[in-house]
PyMOL Python script that loads the backbone (N, CA, C, O; Angstrom):
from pymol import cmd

cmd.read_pdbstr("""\
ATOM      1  N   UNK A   1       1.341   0.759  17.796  1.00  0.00           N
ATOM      2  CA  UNK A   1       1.848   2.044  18.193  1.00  0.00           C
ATOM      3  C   UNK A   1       2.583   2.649  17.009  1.00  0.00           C
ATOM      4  O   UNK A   1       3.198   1.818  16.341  1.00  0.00           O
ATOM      5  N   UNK A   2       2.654   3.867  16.613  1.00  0.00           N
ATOM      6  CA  UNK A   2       2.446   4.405  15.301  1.00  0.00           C
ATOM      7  C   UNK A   2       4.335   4.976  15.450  1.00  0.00           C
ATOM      8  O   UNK A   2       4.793   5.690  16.341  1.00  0.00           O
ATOM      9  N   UNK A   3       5.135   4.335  14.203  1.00  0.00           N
ATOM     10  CA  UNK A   3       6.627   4.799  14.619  1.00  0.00           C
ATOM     11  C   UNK A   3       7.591   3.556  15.635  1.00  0.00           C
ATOM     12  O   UNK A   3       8.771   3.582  15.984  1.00  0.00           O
ATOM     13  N   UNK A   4       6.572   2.602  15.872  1.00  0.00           N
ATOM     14  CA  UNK A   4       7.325   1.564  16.696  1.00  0.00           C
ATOM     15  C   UNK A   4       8.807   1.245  16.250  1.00  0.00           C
ATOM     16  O   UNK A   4       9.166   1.142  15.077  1.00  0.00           O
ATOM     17  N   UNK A   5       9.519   1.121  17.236  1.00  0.00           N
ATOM     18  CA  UNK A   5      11.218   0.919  17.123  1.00  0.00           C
ATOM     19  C   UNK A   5      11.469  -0.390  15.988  1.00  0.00           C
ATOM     20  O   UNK A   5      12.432  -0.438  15.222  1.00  0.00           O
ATOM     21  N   UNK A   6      10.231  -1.562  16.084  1.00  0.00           N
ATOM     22  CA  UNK A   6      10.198  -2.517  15.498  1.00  0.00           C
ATOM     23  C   UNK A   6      10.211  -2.117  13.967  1.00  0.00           C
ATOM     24  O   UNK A   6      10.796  -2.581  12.988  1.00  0.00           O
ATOM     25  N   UNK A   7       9.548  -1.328  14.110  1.00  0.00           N
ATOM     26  CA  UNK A   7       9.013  -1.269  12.320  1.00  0.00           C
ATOM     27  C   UNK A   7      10.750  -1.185  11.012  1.00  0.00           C
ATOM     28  O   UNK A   7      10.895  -1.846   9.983  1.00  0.00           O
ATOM     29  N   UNK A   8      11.083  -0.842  11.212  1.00  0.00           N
ATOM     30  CA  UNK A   8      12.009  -1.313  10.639  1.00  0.00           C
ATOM     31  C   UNK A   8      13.112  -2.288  10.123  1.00  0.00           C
ATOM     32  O   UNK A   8      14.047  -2.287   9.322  1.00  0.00           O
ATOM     33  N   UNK A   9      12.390  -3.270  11.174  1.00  0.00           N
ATOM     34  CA  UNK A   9      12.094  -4.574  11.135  1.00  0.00           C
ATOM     35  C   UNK A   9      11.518  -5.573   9.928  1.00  0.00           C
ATOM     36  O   UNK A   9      12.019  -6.429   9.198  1.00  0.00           O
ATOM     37  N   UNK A  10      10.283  -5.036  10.107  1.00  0.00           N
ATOM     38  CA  UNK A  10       9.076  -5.672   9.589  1.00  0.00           C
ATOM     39  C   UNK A  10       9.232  -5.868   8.213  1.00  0.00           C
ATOM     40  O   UNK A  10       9.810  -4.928   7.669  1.00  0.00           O
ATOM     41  N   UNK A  11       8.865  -6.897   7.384  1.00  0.00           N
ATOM     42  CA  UNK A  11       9.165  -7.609   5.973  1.00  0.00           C
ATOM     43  C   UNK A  11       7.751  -7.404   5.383  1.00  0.00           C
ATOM     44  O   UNK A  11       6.994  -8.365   5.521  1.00  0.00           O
ATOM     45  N   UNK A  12       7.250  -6.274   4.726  1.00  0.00           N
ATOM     46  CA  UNK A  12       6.088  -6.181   3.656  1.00  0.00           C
ATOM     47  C   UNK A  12       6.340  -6.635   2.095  1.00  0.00           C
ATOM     48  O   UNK A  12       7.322  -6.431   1.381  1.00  0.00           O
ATOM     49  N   UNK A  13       5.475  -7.118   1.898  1.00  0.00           N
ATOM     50  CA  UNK A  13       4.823  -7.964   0.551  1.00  0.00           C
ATOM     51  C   UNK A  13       3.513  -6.848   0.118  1.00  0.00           C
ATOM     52  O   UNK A  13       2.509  -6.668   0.807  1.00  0.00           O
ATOM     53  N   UNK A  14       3.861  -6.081  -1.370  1.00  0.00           N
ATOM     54  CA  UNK A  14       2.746  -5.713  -1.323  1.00  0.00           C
ATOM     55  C   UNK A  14       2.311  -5.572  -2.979  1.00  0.00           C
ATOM     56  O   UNK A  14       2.873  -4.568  -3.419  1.00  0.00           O
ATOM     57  N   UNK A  15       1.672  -6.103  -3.809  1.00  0.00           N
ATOM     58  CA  UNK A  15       1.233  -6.501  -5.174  1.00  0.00           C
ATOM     59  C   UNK A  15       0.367  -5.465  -5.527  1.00  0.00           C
ATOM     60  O   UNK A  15      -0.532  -5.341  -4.695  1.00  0.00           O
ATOM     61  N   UNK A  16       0.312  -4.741  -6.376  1.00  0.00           N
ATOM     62  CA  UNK A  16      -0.541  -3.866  -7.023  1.00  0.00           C
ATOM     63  C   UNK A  16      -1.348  -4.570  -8.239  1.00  0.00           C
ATOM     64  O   UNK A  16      -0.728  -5.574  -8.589  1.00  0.00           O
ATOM     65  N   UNK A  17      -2.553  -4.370  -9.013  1.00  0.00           N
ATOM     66  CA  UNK A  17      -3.230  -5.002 -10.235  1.00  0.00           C
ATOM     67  C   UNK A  17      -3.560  -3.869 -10.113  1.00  0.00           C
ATOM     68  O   UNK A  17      -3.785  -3.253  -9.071  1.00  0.00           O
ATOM     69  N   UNK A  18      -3.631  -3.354 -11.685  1.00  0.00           N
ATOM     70  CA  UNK A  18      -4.454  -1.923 -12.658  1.00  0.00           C
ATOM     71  C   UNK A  18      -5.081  -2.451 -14.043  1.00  0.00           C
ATOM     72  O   UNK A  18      -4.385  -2.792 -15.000  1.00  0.00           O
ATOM     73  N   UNK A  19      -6.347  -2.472 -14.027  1.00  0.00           N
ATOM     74  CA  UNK A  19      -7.203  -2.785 -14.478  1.00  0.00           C
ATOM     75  C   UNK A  19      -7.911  -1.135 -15.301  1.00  0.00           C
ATOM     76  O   UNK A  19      -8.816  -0.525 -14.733  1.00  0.00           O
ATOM     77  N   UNK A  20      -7.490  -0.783 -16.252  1.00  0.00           N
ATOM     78  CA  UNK A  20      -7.916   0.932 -16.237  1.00  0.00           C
ATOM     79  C   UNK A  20      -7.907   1.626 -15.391  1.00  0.00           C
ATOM     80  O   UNK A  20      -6.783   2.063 -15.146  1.00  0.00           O
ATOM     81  N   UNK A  21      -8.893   2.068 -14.599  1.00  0.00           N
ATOM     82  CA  UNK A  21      -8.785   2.984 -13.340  1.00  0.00           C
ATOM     83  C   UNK A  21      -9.158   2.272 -12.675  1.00  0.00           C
ATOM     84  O   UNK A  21      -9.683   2.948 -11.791  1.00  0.00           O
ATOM     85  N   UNK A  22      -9.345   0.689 -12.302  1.00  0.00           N
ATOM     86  CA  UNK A  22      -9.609  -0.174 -11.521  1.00  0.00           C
ATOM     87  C   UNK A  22      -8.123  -0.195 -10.901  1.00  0.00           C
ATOM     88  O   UNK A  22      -7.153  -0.271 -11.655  1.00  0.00           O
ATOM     89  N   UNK A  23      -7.943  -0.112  -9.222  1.00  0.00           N
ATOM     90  CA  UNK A  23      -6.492  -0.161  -8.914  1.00  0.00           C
ATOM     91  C   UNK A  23      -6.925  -1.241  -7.770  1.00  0.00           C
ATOM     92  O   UNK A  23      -7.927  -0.880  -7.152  1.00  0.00           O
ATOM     93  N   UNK A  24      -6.434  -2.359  -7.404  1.00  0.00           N
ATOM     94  CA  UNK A  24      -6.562  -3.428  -6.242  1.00  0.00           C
ATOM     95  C   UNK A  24      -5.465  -3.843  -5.842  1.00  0.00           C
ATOM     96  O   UNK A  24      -4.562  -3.887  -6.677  1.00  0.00           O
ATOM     97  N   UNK A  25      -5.218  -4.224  -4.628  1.00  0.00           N
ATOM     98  CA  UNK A  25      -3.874  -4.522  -4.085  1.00  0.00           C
ATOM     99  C   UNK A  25      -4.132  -5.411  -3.117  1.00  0.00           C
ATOM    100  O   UNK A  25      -5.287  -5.668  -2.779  1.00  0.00           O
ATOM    101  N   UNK A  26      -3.000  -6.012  -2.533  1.00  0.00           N
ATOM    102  CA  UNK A  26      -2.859  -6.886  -1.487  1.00  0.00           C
ATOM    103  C   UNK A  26      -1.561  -6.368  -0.886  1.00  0.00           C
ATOM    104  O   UNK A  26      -0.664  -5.964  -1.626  1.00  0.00           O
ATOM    105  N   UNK A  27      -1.420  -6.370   0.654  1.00  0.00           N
ATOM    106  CA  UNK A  27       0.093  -5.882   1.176  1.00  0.00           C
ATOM    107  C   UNK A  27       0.048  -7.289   2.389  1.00  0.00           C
ATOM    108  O   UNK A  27      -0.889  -7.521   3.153  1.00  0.00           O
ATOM    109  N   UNK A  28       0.827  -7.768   2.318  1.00  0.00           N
ATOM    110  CA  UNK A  28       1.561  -8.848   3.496  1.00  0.00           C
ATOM    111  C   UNK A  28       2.356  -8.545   4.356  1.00  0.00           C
ATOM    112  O   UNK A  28       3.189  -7.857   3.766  1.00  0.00           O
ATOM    113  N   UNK A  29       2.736  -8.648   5.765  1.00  0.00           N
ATOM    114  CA  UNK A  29       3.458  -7.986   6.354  1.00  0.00           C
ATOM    115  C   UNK A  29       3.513  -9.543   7.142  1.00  0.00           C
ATOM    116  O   UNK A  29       2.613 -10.336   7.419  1.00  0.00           O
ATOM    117  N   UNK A  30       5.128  -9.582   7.380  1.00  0.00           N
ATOM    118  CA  UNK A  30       5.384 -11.270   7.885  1.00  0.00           C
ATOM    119  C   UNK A  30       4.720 -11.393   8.822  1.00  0.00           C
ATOM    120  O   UNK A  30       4.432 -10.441   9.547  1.00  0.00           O
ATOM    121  N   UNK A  31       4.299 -12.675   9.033  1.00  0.00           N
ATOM    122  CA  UNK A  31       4.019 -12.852  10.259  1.00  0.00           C
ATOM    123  C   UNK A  31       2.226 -12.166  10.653  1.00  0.00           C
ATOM    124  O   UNK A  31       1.906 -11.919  11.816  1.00  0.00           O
ATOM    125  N   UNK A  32       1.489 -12.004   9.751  1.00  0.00           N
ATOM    126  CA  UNK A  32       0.357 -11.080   9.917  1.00  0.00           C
ATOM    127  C   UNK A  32      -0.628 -11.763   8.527  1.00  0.00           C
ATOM    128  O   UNK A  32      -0.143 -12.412   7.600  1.00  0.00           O
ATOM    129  N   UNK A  33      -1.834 -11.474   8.664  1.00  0.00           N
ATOM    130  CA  UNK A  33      -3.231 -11.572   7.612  1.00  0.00           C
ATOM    131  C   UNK A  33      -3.218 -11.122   6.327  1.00  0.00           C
ATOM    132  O   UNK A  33      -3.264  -9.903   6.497  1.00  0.00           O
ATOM    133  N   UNK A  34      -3.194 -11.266   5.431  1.00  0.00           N
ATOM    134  CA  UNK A  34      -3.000 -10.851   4.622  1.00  0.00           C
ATOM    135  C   UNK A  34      -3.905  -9.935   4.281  1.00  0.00           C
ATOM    136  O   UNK A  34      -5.014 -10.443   4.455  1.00  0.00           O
ATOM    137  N   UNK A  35      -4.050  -8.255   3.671  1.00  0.00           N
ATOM    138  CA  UNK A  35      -4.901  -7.303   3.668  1.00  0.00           C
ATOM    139  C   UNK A  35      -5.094  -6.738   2.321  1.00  0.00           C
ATOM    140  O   UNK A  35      -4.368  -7.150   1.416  1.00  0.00           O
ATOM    141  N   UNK A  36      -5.914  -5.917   2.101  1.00  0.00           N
ATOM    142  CA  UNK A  36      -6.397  -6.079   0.593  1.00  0.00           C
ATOM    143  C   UNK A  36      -7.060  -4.383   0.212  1.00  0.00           C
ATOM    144  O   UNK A  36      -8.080  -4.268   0.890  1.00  0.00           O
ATOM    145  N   UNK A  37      -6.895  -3.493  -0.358  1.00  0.00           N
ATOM    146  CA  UNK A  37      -7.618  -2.019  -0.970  1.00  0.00           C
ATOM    147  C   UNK A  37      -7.502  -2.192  -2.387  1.00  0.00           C
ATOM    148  O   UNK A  37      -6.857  -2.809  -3.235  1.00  0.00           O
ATOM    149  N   UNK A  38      -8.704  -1.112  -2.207  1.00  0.00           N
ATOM    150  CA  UNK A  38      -9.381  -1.093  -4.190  1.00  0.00           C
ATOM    151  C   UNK A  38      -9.671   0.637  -3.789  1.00  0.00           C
ATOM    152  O   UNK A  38     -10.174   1.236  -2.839  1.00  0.00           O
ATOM    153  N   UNK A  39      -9.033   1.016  -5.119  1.00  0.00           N
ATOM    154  CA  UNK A  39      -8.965   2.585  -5.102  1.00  0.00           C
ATOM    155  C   UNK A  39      -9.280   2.538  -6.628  1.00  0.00           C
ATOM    156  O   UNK A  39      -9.317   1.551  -7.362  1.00  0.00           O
ATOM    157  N   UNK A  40      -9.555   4.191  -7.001  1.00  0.00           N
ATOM    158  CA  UNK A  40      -9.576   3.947  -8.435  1.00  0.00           C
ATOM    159  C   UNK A  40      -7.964   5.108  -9.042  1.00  0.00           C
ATOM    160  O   UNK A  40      -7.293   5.935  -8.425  1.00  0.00           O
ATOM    161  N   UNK A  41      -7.927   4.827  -9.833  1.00  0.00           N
ATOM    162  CA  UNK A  41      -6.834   5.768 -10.542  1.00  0.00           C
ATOM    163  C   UNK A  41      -6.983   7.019 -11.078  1.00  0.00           C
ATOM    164  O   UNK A  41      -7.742   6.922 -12.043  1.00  0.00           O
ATOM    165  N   UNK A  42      -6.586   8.259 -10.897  1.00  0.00           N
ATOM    166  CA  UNK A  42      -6.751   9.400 -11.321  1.00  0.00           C
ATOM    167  C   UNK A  42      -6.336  10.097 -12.361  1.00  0.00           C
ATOM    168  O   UNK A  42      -5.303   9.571 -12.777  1.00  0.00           O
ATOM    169  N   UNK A  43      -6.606  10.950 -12.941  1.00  0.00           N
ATOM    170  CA  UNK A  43      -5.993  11.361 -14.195  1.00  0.00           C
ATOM    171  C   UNK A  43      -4.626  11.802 -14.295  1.00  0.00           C
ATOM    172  O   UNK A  43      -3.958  12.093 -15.287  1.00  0.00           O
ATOM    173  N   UNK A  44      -4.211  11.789 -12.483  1.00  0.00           N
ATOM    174  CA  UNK A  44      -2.609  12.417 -12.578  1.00  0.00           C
ATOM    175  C   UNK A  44      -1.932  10.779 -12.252  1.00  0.00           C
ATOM    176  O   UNK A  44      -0.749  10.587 -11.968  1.00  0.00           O
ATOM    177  N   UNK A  45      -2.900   9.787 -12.362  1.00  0.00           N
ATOM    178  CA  UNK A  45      -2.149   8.592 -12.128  1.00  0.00           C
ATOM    179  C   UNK A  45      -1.717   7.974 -10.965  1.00  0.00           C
ATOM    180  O   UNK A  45      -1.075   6.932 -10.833  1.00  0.00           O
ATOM    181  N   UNK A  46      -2.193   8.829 -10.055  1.00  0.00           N
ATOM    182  CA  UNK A  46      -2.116   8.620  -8.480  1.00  0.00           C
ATOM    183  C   UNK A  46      -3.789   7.932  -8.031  1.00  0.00           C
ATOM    184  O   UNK A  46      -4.808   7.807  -8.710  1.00  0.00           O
ATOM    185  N   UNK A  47      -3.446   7.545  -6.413  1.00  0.00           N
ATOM    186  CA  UNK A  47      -4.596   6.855  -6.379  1.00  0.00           C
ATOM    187  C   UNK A  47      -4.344   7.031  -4.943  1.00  0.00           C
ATOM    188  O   UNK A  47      -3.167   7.238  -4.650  1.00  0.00           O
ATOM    189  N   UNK A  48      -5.514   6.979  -3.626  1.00  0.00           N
ATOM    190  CA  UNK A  48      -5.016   7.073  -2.705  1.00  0.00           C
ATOM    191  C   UNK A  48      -6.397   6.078  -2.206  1.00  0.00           C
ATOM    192  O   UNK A  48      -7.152   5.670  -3.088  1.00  0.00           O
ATOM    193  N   UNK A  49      -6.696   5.686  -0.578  1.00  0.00           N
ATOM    194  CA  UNK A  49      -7.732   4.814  -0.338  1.00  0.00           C
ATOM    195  C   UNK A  49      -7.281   4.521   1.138  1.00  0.00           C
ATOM    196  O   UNK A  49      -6.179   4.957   1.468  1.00  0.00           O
ATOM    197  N   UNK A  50      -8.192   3.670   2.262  1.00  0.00           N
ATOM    198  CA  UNK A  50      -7.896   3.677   3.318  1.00  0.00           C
ATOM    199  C   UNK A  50      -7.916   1.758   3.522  1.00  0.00           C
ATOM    200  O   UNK A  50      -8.836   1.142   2.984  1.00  0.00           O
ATOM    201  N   UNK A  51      -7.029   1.128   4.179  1.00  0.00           N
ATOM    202  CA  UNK A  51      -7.563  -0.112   4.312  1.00  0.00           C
ATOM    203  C   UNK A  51      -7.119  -0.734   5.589  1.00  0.00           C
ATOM    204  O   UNK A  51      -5.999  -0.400   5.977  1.00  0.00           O
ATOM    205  N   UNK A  52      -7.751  -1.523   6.265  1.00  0.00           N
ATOM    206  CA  UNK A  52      -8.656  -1.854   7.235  1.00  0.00           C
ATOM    207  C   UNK A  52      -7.723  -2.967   7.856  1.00  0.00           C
ATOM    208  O   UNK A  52      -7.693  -4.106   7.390  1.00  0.00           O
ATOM    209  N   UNK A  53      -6.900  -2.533   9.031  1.00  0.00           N
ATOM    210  CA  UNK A  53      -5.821  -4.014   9.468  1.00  0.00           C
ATOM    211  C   UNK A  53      -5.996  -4.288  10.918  1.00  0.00           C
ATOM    212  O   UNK A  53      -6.171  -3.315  11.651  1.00  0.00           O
ATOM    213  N   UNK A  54      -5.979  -5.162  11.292  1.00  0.00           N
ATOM    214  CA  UNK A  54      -5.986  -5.616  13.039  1.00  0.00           C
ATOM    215  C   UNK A  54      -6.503  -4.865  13.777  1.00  0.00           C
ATOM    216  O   UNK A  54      -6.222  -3.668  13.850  1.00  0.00           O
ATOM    217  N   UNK A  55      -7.384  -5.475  14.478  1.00  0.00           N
ATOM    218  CA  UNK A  55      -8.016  -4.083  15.248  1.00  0.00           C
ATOM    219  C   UNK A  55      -9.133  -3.125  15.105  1.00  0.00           C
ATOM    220  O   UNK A  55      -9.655  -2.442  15.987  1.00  0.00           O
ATOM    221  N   UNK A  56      -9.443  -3.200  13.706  1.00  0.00           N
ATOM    222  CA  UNK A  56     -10.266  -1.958  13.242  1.00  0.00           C
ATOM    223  C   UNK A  56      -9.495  -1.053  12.905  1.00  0.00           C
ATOM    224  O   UNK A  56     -10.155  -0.147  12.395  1.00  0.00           O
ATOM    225  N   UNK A  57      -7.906  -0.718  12.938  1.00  0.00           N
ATOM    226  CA  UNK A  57      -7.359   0.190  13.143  1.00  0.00           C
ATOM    227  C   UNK A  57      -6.987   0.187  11.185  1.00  0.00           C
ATOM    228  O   UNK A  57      -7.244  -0.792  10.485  1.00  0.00           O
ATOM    229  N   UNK A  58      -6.524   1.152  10.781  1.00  0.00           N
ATOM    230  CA  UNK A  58      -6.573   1.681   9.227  1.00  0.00           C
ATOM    231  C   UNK A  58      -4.724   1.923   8.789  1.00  0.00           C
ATOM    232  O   UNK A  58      -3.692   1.887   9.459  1.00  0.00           O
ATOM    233  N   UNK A  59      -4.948   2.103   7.726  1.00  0.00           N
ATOM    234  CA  UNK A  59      -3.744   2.271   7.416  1.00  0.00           C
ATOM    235  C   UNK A  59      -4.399   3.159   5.692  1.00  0.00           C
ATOM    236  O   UNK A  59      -5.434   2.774   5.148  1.00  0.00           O
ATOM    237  N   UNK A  60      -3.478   4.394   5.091  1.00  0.00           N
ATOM    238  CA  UNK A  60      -3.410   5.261   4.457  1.00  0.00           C
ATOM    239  C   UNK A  60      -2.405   4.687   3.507  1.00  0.00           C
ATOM    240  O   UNK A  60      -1.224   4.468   3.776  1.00  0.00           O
ATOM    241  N   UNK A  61      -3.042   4.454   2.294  1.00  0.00           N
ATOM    242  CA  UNK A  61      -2.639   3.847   0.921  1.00  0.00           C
ATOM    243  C   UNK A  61      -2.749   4.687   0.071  1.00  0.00           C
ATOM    244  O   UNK A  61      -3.796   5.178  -0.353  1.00  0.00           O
ATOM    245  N   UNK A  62      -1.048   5.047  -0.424  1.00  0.00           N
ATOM    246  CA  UNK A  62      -1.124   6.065  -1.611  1.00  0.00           C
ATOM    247  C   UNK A  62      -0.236   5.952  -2.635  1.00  0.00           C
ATOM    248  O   UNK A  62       0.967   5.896  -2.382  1.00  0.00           O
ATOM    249  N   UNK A  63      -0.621   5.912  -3.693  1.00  0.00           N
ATOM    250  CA  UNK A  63       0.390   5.452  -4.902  1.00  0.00           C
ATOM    251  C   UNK A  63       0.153   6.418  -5.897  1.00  0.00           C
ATOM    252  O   UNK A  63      -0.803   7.172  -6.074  1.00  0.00           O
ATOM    253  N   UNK A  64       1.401   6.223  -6.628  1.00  0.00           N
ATOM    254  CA  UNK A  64       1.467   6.852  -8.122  1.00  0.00           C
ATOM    255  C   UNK A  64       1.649   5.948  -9.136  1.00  0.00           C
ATOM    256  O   UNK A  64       2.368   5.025  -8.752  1.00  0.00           O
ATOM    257  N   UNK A  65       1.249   5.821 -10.416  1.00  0.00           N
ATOM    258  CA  UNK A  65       2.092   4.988 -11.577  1.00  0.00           C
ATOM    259  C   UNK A  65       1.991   5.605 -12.738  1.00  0.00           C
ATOM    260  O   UNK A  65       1.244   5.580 -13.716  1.00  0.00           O
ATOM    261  N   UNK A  66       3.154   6.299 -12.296  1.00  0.00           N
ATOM    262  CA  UNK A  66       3.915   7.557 -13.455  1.00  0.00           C
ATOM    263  C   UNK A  66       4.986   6.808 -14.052  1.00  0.00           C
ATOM    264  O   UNK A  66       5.999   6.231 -13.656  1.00  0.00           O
ATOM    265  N   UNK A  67       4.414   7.017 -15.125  1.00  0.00           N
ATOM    266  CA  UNK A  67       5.542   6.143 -16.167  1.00  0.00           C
ATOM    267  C   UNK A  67       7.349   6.490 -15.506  1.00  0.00           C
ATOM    268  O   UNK A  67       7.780   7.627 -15.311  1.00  0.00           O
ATOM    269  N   UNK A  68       8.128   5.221 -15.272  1.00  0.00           N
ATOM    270  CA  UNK A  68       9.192   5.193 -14.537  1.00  0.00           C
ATOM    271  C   UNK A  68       9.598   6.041 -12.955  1.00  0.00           C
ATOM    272  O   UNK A  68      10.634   6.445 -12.427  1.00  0.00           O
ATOM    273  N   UNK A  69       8.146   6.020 -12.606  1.00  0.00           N
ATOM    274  CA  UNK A  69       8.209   6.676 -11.300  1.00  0.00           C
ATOM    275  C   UNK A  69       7.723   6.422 -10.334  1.00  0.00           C
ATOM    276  O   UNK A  69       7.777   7.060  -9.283  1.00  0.00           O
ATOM    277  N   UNK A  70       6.953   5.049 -10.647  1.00  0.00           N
ATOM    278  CA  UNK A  70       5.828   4.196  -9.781  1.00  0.00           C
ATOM    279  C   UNK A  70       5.672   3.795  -8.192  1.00  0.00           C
ATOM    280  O   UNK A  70       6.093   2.684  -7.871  1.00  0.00           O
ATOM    281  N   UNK A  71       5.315   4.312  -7.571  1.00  0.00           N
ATOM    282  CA  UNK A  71       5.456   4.415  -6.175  1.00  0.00           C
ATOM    283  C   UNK A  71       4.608   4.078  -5.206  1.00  0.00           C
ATOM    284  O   UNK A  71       3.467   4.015  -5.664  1.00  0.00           O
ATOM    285  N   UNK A  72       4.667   3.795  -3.890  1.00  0.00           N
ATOM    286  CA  UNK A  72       3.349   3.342  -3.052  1.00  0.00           C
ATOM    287  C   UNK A  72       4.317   3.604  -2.018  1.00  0.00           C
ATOM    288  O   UNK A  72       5.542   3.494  -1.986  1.00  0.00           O
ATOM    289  N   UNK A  73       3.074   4.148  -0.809  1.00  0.00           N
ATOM    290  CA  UNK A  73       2.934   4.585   0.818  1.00  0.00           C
ATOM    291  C   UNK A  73       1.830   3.655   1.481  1.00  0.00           C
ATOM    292  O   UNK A  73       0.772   3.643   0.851  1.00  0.00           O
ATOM    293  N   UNK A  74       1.859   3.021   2.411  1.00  0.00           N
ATOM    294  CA  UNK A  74       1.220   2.743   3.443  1.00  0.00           C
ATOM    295  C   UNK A  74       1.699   3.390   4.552  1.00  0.00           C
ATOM    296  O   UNK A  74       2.892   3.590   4.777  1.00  0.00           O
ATOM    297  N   UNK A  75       0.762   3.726   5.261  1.00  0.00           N
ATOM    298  CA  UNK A  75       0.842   4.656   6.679  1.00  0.00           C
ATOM    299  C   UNK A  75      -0.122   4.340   7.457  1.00  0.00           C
ATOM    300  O   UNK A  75      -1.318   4.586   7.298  1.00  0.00           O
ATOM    301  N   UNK A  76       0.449   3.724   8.411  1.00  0.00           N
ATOM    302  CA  UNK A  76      -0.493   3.508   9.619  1.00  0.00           C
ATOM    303  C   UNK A  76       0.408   3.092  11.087  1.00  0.00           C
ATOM    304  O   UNK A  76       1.074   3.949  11.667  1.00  0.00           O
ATOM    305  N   UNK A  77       0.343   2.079  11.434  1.00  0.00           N
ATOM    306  CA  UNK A  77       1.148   1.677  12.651  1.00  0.00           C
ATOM    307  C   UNK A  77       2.497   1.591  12.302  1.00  0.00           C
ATOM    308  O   UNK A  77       3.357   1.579  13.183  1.00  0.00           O
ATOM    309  N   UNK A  78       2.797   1.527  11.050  1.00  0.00           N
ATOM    310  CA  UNK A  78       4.393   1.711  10.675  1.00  0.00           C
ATOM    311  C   UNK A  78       4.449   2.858   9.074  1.00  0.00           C
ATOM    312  O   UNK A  78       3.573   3.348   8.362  1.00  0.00           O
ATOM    313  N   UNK A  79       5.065   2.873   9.072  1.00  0.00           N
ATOM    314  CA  UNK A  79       5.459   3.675   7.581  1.00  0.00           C
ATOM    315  C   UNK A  79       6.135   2.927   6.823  1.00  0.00           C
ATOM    316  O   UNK A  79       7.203   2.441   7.196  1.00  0.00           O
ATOM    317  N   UNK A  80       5.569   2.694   5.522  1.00  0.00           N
ATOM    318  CA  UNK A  80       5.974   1.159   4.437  1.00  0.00           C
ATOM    319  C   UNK A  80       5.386   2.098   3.171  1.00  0.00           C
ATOM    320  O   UNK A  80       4.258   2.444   2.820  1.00  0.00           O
ATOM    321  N   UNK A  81       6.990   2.367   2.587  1.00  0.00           N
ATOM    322  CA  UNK A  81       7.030   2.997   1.249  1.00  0.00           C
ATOM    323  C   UNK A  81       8.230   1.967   0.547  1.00  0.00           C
ATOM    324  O   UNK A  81       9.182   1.398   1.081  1.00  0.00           O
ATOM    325  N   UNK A  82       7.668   1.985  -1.165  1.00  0.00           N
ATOM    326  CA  UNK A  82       8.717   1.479  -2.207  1.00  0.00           C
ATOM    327  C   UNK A  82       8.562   2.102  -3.414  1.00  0.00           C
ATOM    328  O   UNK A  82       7.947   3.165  -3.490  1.00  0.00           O
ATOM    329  N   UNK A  83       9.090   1.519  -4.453  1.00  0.00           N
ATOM    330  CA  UNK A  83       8.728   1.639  -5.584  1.00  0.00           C
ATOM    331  C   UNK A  83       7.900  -0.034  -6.083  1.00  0.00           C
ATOM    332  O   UNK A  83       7.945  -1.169  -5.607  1.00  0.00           O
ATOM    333  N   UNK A  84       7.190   0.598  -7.269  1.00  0.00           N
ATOM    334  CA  UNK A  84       6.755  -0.262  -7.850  1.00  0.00           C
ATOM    335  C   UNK A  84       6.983  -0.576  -8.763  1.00  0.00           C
ATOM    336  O   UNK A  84       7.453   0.369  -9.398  1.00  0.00           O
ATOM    337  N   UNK A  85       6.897  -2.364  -9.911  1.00  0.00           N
ATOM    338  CA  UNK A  85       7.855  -2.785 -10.514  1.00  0.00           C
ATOM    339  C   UNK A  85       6.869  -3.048 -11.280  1.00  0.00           C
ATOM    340  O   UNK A  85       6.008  -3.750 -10.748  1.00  0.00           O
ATOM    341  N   UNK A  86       6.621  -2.643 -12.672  1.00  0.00           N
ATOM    342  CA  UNK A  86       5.758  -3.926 -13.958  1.00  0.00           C
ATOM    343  C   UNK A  86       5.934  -5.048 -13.947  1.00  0.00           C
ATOM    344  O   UNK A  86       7.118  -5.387 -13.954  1.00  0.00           O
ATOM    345  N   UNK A  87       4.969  -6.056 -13.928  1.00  0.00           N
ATOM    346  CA  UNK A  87       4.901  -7.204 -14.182  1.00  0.00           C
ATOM    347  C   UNK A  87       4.764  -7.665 -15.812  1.00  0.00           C
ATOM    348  O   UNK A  87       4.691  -8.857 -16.113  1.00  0.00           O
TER     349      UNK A  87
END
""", "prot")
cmd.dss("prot")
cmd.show_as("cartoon", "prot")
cmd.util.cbc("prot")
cmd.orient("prot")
């Protein structure tokens, strides 16, 4: 249920790899499967893509990696935004 009282709760894990405009990820959410999108990267450095969790049901993956501004959205049954960190 999209906004659940829980979700603020919930403990996400989520790893980005950039490979040129190759962008792949994995997001973990406790207690849950571990899930996986491949987008490519755009010339403004953003990247967006849809990926596929419990259910059939989707979730809306959108990132930036703007030099010191690096960011990611998942949107789907909860709303799970951060920043992102260089490895």
């Amino acid at each position: 249920m999209p906004g659940s009282g829980k979700c603020p709760t919930y403990k996400m894990t989520i790893d980005v790899t950039v490979d040129g405009t190759d962008v792949q990820g994995r997001f973990l959410q406790e207690g849950r499967v571990e899930r996986n999108f491949k987008a490519t990267l755009g010339a403004d450095m953003k990247f967006k893509t849809t990926a596929i969790v419990g259910g059939g049901n989707k979730m809306d993956v959108v990132g930036s990696l703007k030099e010191g501004a690096s960011t990611i959205m998942l949107d789907g049954y909860c709303l799970f935004e951060g920043k992102l960190t260089k490895k």
